[in-house]
Every structure is written in C-alpha cells, then in structure tokens.
N, C-alpha and C positions, 0 to 999 in steps of 0.2 A: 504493500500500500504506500509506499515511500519511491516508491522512483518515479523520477518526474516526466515532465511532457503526459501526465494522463490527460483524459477526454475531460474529468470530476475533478475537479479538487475540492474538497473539504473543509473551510474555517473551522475550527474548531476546540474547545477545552474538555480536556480529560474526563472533568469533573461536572461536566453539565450535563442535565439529562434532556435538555433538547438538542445537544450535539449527537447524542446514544441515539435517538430516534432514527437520525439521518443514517447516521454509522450500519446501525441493524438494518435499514429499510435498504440499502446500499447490496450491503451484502448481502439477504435474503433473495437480491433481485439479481447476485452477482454479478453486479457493475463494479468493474474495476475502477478506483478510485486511490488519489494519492492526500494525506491528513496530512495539513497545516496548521499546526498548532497554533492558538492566542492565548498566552497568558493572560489570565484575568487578574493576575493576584498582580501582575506588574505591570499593570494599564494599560499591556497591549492595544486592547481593545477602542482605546481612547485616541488612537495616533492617528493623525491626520489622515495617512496610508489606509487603514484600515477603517476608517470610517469615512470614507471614500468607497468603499466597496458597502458597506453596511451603516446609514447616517442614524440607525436607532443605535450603536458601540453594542450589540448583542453578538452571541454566538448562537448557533450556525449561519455558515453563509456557504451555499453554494457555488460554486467556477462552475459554470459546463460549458466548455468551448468559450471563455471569455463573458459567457451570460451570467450574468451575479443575479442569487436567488437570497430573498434573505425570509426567516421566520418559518418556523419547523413544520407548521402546518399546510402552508403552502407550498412548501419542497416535498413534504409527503404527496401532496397532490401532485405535482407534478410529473414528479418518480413516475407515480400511477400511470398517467396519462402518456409518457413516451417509453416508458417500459412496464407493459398491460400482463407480461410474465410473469409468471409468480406472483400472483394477484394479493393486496395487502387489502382489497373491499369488496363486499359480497357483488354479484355480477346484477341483483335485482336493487330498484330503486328503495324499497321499504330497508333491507337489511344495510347500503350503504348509510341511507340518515340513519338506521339504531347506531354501527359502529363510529358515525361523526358524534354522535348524540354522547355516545361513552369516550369519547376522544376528549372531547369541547369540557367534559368533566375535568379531565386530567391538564390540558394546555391552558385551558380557559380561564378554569374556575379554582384552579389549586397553584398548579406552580407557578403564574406569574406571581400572585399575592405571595410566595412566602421564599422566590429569588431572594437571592444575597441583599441586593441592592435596596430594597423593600422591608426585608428585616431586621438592617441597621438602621434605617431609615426610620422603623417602629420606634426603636432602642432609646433614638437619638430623642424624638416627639416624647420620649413618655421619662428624659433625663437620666439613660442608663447607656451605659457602656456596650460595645460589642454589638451584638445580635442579641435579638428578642427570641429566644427561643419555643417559647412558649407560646408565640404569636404563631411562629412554625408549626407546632405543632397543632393547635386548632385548627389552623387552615387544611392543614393533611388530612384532620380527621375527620371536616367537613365534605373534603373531596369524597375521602373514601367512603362515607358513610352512602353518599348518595350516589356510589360506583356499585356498590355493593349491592343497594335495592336496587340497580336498573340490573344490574349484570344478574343479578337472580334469576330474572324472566327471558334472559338471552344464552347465558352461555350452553354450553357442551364441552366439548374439551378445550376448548379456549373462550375470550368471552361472548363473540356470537359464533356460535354452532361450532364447529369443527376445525376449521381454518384461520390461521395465524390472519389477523388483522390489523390494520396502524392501532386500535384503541389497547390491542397487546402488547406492541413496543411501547405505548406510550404510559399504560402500569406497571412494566417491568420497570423504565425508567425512574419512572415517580417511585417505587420502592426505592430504591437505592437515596433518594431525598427523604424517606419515611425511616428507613433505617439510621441514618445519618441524624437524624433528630429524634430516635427512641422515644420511636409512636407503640405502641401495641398495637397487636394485628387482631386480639382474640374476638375483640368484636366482628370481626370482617371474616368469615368461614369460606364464603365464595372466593374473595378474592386472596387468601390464604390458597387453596385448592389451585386457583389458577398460576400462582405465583412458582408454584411446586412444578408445575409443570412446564411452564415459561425459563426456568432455571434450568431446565435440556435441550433449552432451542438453540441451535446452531450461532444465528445468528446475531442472537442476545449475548449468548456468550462471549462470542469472537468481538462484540463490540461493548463489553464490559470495560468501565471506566480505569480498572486497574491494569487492563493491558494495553491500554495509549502508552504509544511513545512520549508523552509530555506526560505520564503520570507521575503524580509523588508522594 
C-alpha cells in the first residue's frame, strides 16, 4: 500500500475511524491504494498544503487520479458507485436507506459530537482540562443505544441480513472510539454479537488502526 504512482491515495490518521472506513471499504473492494499519513497530533492537518486538498483540516481525503474527495460518507458513496464489486449496499432501494439509516447513526449522530476537537472543546466550555471524557462517553452511548434498536429488526449475520455493509465498517470503527473511552457494551447484545463477528472480516482487520504505518 506504500508505493507510489497508485491510481488512490489515501489522506489519512492511524487513529481515526473515518480514515478505517475508507481503508476497509478500499480493501474489501481490493482497490489498490497507497496511505499518506497526516499527523493530527502535529497539525499536519492544518498546513496550508493540506488544506488545500481538504478546506474542513479533517481526515480522510481521497486522491483518485488527482480528484480530491473529502468526508467519509461521500467517499463511501462513491467507492460504491465506480466500483459496484463487492457491493458494501443492498442492491434494492428499501434495504440501501435501512443500511444509510444505520450508517447516519454512527457518522452523523455519534462521532462527529465526541471527535477530539469537540471534546476539548466541551473540557474547555465547562473550565476543565484535557478532554471531556465523559461527554464521550454519552455521546457513544446515545449512538449505540439507538444502533442497537434499529439493528434489532435488520441484522442477520451482519447488520442488514447477510452481507458486509458500509453501516459494518462504520460500527467496527466506532468501537475502537467506544473502546478507547470505556463505554460498556453489556447493554448493546446485538451489537456485541455483530462486533464478534466483524472482528474476522478481512478487511476490518487489514485496516485496523494499529497496523498503519503512522501508528503509535
């Protein structure tokens, strides 16, 4: 994934789970691609350079041939749209809105509110130091709660029916932000269930945060 001249290149941090998104969605669809790391801890993200490709300073940004995509949602879609292989949304229109429906949970409605940026941001509003952890942690548990009751009435072996979908990659991801701020899971039994099995995907795996090249 590192030699250069690919068709993809990657923006990316280790450590973010809308980077993972892209990462797994990549791979799943084995499109070869090459990962350019952004520090976020060293403001990469912030340089002129770089946010000249991306004017919100977030991670992911897509290269395809020069095309800059930015925002993980949209690059999911897009994936989709110019490689239809390895399908990450159901093929009928009812089952793609359920798994946007369970996606917009996880991008939407959870992990922008409890980003980095967002809960120093709390820390700072309420005359405390660091990150608000705790601010993190409701938000999670608000996500999950309402992941939980939809995914109830959709999954099968993954969360709608059978076949790995973006609202998969994008609760794999979200764990790894749920882990990282020690939520408890014991409320959530579905997506405990789906989480177990999401943990042998290929390409969850291969794009798990700790084996980034810019990992630390």
């Amino acid at each position: 994934m590192t030699t250069q001249n690919k068709e993809f290149k990657l923006y990316s941090y280790w450590r973010s789970s809308a980077s993972w998104r892209i990462r797994a969605a990549l791979l799943h669809k084995n499109i070869d691609f090459e990962i350019i790391p952004v520090n976020l801890v060293k403001g990469e993200h912030k340089s002129d350079e770089y946010l000249a490709k991306n004017p919100s300073a977030l991670v992911p940004t897509l290269d395809h041939n020069g095309l800059l995509l930015n925002q993980s949602p949209a690059i999911l879609e897009y994936l989709e749209e110019i490689h239809p292989e390895n399908p990450l949304l159901p093929s009928d229109a009812v089952g793609r809105a359920r798994v946007r429906a369970l996606t917009d949970i996880i991008v939407c409605d959870t992990h922008p509110i409890q980003n980095l940026s967002i809960i120093k941001q709390v820390a700072t509003l309420r005359g405390k130091e660091g990150v608000d952890i705790e601010f993190a942690k409701w938000v999670i548990v608000k996500g999950f709660t309402a992941y939980e009751k939809m995914v109830s009435t959709t999954m099968g072996k993954y969360s709608y029916g059978d076949n790995l979908t973006i609202a998969d990659i994008c609760l794999a991801a979200q764990h790894y932000n749920a882990v990282r701020f020690e939520v408890d899971l014991t409320p959530f039994p579905c997506i405990t269930k789906l989480l177990s099995v999401l943990s042998e995907v290929p390409c969850i795996n291969q794009s798990h945060p700790s084996g980034q090249p810019d990992a630390q």
